[in-house]
PyMOL commands that place a pseudoatom at each C-alpha (Angstrom):
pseudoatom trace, name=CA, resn=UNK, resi=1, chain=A, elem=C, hetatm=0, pos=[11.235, 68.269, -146.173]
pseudoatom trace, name=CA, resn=UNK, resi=2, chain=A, elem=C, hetatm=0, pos=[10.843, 71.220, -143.696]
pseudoatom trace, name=CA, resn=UNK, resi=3, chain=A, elem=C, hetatm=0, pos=[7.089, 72.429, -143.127]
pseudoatom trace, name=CA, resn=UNK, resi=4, chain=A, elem=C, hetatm=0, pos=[7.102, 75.989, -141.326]
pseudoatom trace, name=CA, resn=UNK, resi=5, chain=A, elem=C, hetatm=0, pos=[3.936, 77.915, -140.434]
pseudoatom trace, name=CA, resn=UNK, resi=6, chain=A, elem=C, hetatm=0, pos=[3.328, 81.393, -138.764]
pseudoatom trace, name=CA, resn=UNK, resi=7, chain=A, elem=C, hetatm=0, pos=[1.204, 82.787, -136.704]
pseudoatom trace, name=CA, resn=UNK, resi=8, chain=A, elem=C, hetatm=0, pos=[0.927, 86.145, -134.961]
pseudoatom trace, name=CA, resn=UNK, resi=9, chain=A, elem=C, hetatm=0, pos=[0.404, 88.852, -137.372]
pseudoatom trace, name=CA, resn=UNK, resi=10, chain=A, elem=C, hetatm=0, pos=[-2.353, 91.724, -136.881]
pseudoatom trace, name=CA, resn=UNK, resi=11, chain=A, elem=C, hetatm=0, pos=[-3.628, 94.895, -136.881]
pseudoatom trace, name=CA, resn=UNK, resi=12, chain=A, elem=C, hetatm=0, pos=[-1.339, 97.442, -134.070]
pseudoatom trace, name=CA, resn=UNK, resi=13, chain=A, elem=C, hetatm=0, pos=[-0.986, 101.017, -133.863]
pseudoatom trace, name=CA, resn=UNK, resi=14, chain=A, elem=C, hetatm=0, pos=[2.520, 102.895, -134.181]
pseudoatom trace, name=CA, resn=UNK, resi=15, chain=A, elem=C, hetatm=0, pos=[4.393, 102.083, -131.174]
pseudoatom trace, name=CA, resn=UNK, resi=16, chain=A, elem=C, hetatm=0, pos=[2.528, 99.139, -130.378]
pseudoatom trace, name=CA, resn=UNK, resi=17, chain=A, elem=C, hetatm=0, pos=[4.088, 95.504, -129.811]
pseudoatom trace, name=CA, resn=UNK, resi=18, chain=A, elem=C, hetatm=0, pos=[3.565, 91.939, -132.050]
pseudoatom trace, name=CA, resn=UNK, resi=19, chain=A, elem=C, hetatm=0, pos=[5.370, 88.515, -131.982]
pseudoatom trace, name=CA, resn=UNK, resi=20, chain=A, elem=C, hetatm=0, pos=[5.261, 86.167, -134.605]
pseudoatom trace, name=CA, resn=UNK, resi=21, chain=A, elem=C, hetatm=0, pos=[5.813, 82.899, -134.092]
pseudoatom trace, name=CA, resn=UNK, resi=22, chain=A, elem=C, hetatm=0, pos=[6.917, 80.334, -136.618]
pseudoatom trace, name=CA, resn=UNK, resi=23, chain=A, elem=C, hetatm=0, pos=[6.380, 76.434, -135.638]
pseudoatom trace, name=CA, resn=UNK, resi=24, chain=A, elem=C, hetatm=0, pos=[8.915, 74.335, -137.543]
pseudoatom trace, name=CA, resn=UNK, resi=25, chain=A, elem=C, hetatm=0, pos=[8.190, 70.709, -138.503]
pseudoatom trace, name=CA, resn=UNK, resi=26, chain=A, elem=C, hetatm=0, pos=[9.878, 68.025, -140.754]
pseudoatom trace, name=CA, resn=UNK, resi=27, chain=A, elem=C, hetatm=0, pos=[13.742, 67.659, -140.828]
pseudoatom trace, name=CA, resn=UNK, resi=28, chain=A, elem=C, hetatm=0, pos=[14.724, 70.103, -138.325]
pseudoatom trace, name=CA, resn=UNK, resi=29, chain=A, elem=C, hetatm=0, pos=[18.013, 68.678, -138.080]
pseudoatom trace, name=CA, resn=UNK, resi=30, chain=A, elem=C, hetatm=0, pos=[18.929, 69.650, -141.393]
pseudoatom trace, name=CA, resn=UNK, resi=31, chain=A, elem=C, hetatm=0, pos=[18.036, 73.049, -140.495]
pseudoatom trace, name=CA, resn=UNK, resi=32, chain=A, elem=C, hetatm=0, pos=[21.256, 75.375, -140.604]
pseudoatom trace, name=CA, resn=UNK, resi=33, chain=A, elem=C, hetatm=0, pos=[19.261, 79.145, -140.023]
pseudoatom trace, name=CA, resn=UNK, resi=34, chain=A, elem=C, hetatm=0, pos=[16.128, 79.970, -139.588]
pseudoatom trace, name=CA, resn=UNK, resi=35, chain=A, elem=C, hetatm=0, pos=[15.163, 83.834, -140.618]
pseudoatom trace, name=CA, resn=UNK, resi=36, chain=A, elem=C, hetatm=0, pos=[12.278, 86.594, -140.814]
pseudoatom trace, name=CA, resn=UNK, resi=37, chain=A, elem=C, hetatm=0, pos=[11.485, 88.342, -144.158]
pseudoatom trace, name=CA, resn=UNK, resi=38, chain=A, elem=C, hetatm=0, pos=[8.943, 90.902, -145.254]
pseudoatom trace, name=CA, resn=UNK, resi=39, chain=A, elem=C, hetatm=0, pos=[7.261, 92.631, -148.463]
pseudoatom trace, name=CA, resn=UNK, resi=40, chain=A, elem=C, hetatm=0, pos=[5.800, 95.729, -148.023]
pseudoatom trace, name=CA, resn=UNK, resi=41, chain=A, elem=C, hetatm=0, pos=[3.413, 96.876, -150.600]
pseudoatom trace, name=CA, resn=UNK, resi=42, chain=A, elem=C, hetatm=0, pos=[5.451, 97.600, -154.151]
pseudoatom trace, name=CA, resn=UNK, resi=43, chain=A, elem=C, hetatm=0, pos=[8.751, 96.203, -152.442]
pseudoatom trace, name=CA, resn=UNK, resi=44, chain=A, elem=C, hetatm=0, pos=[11.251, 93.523, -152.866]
pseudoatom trace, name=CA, resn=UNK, resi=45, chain=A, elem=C, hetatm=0, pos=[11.047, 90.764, -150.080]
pseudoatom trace, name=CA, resn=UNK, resi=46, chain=A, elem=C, hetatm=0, pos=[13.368, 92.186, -147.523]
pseudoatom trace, name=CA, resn=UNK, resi=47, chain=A, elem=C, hetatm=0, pos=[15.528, 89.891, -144.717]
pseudoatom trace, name=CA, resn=UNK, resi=48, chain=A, elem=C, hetatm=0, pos=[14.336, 90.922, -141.712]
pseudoatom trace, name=CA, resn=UNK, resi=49, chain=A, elem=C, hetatm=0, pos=[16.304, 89.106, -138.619]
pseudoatom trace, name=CA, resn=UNK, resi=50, chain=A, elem=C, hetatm=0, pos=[17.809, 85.539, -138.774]
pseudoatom trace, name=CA, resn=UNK, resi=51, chain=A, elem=C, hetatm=0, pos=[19.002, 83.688, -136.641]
pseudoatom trace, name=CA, resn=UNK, resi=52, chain=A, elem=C, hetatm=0, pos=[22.162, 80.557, -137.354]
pseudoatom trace, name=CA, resn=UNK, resi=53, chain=A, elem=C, hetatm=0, pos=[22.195, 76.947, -135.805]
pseudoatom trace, name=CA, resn=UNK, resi=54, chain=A, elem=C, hetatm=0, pos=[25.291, 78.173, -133.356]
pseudoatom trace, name=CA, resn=UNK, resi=55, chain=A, elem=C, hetatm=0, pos=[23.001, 81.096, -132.165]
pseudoatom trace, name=CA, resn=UNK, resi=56, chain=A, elem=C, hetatm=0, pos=[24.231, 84.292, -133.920]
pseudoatom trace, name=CA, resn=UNK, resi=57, chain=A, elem=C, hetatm=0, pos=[22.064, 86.799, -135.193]
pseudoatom trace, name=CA, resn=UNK, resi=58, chain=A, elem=C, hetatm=0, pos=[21.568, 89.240, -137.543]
pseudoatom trace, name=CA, resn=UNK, resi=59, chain=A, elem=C, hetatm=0, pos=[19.471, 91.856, -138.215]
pseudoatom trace, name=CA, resn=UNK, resi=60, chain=A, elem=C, hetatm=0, pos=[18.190, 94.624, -141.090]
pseudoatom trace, name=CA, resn=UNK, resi=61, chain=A, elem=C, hetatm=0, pos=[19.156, 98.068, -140.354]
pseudoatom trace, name=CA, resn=UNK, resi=62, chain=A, elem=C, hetatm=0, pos=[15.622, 99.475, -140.382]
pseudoatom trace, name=CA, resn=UNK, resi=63, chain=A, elem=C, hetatm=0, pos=[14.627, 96.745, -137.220]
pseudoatom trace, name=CA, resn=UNK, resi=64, chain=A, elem=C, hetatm=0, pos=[17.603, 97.076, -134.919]
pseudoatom trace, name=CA, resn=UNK, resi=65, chain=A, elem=C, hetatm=0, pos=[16.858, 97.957, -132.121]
pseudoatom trace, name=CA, resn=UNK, resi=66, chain=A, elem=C, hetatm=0, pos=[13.309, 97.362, -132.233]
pseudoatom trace, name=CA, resn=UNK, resi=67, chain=A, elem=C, hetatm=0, pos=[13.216, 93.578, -133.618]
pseudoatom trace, name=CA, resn=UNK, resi=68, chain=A, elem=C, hetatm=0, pos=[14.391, 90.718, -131.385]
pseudoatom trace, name=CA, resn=UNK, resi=69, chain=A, elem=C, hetatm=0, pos=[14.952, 87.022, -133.078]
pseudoatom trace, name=CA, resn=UNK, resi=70, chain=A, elem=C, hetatm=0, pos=[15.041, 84.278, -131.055]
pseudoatom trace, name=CA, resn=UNK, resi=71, chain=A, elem=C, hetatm=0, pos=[14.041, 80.493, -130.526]
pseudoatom trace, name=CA, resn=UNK, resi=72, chain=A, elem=C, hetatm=0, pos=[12.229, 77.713, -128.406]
pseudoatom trace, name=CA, resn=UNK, resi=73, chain=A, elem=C, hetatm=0, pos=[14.189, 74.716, -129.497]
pseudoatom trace, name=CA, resn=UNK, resi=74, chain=A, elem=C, hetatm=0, pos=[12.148, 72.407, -127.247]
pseudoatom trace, name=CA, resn=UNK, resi=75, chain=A, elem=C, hetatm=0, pos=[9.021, 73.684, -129.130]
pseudoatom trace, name=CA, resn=UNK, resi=76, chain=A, elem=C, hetatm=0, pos=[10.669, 73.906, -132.651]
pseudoatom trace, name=CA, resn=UNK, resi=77, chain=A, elem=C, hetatm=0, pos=[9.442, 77.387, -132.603]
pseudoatom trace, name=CA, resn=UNK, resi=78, chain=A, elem=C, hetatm=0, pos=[11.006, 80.452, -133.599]
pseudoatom trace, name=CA, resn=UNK, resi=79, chain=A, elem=C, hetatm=0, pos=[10.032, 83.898, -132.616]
pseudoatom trace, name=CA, resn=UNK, resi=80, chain=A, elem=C, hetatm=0, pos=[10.067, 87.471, -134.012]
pseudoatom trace, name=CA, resn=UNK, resi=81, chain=A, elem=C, hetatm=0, pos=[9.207, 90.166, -130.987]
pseudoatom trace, name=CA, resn=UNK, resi=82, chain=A, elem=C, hetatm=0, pos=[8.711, 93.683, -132.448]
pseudoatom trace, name=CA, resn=UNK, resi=83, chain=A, elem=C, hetatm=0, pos=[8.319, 96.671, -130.680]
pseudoatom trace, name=CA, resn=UNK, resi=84, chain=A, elem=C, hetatm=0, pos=[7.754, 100.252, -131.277]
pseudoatom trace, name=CA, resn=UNK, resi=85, chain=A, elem=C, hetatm=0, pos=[6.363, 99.525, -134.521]
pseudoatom trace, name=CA, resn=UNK, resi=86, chain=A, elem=C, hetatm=0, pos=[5.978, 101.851, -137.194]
pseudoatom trace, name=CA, resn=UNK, resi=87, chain=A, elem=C, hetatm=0, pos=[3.629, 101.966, -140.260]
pseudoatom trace, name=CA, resn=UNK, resi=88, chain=A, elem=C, hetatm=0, pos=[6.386, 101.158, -142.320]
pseudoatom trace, name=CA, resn=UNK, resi=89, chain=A, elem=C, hetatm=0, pos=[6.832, 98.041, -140.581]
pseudoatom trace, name=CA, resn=UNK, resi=90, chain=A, elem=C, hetatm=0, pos=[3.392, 96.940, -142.327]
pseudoatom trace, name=CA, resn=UNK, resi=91, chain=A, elem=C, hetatm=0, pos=[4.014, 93.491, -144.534]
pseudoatom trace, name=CA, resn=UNK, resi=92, chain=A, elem=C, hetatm=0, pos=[3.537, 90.311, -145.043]
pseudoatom trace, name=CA, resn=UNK, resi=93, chain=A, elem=C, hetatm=0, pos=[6.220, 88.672, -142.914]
pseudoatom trace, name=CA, resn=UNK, resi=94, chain=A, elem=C, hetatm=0, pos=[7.345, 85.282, -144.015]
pseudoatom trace, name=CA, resn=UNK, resi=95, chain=A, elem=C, hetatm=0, pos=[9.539, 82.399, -141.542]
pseudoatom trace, name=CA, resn=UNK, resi=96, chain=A, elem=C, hetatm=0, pos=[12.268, 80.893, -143.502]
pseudoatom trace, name=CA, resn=UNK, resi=97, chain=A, elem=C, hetatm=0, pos=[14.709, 78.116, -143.333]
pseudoatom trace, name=CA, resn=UNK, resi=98, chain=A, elem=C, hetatm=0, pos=[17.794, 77.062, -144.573]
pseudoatom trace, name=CA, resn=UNK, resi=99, chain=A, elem=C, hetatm=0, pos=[18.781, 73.828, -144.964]
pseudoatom trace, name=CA, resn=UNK, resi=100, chain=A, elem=C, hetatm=0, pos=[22.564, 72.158, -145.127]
pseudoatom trace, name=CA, resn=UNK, resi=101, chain=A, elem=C, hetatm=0, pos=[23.819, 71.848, -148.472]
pseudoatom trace, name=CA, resn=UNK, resi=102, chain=A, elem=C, hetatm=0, pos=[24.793, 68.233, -147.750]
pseudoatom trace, name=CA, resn=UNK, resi=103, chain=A, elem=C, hetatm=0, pos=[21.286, 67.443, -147.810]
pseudoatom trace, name=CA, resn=UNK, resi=104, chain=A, elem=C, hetatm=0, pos=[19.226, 66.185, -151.850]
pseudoatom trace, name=CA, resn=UNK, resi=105, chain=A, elem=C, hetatm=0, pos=[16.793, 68.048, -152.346]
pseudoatom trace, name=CA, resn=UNK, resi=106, chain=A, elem=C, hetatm=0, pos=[15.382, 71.575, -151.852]
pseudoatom trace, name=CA, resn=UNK, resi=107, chain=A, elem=C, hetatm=0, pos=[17.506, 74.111, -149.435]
pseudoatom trace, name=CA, resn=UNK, resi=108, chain=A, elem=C, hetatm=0, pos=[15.117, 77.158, -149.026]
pseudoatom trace, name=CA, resn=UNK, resi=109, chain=A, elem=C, hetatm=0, pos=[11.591, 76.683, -147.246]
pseudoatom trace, name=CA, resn=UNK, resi=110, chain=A, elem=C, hetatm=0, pos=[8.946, 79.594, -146.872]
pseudoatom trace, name=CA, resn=UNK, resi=111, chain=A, elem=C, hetatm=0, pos=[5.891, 79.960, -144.614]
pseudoatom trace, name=CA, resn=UNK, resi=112, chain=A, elem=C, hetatm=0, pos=[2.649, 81.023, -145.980]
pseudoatom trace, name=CA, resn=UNK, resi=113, chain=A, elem=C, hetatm=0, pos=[3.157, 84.731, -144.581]
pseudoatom trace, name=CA, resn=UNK, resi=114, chain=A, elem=C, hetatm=0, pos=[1.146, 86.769, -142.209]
pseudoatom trace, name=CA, resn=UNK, resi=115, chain=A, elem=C, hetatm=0, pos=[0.029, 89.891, -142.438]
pseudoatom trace, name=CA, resn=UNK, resi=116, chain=A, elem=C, hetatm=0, pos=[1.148, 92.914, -139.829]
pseudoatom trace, name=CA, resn=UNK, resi=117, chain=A, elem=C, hetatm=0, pos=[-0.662, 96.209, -140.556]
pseudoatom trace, name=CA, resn=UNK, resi=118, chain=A, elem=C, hetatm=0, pos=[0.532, 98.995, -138.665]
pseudoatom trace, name=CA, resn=UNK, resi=119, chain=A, elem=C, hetatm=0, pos=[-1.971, 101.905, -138.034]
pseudoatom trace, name=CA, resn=UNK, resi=120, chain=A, elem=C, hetatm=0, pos=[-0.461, 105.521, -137.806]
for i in range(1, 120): cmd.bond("trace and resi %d" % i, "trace and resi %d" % (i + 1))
show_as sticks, trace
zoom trace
């Protein structure tokens, strides 16, 4: 099992800064990537930035640039930096994880969310 829980969401004006934080628990080993998502208001959940077990990103068109992914492995914590934000940017953002498909059991893990409202 892989327990993941986020913190760091809040109310910013356009152009303003937040990092989220996501502090990962449980089988870590197992863990294979580690991502961002968000749903806006009457939108699908969206990926937002992830981040693979060798280091490689990847990121949504509508963050590069702006979003940075990256992680504290000695903290088991992953991190979401966002700058210049934008009132589109406002969602819930959810951590995720991916686990190896060698492993029984469930391969997709969600955090319960947190909330970014950006102010224009």
């Amino acid at each position: 099992q892989v327990y993941l829980a986020e913190s760091g969401g809040g109310l910013v004006q356009a152009g303003g800064s937040l990092r989220l934080s996501c502090v990962v628990s449980g089988s870590i080993a197992s863990i294979v990537a580690m991502g961002w998502y968000r749903r806006a208001p009457g939108k699908e959940r969206d990926m937002v930035a992830t981040i693979t077990s060798d280091g490689s990103t990847n990121y949504a068109d509508f963050v590069k640039g702006r979003f940075t992914i990256s992680r504290d492995n000695a903290k088991n914590t992953v991190f979401l930096q966002m700058n210049s934000l934008r009132s589109e940017d406002t969602a819930v953002y959810y951590c995720h994880a991916q686990r190896s498909a060698g492993y029984v059991g469930d391969h997709d893990f969600w955090g319960q969310g947190t909330q970014v409202t950006v102010s224009s």
